[in-house]
N, C-alpha and C positions, 0 to 999 in steps of 0.2 A: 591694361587690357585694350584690346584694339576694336572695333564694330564688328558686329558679326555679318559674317559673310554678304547676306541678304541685305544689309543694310550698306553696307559695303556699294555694292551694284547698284544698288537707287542714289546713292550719291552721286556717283559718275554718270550715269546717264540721268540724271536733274540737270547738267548744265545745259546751255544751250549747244552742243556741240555737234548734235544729232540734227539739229537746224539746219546749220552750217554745211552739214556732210549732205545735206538733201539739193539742198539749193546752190549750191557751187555747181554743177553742172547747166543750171540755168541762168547763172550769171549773165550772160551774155545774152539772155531772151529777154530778160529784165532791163536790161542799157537799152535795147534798141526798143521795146516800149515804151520806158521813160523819155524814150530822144524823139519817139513819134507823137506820144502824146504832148510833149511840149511845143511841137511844130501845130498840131492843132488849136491848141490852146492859142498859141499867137496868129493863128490863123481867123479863130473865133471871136478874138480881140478886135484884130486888126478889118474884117468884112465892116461891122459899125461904125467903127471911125471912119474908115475910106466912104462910106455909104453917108455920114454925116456933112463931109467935105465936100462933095460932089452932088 
């Protein structure tokens, strides 16, 4: 006996695939936030030290 039908369709859409199919189109919105907030981040680092040096 195999799962029935309904039960079937909540397994396949239980993976995360439906994740993947949403945010793949945003990929690239995502890299260049990651890449800007890392420039602030060393931005925020780096005002203290230079301010401590001088």
């Amino acid at each position: 006996m195999g799962l029935p039908k309904h039960d079937a369709v909540m397994e396949e859409h239980s993976s995360t695939g439906w994740v993947r199919e949403i945010l793949a189109p945003l990929r690239s919105l995502y890299r260049d936030i990651g890449i800007i907030s890392f420039f602030v981040n060393l931005l925020a680092l780096a005002v203290p030290v230079f301010t401590m040096q001088v």
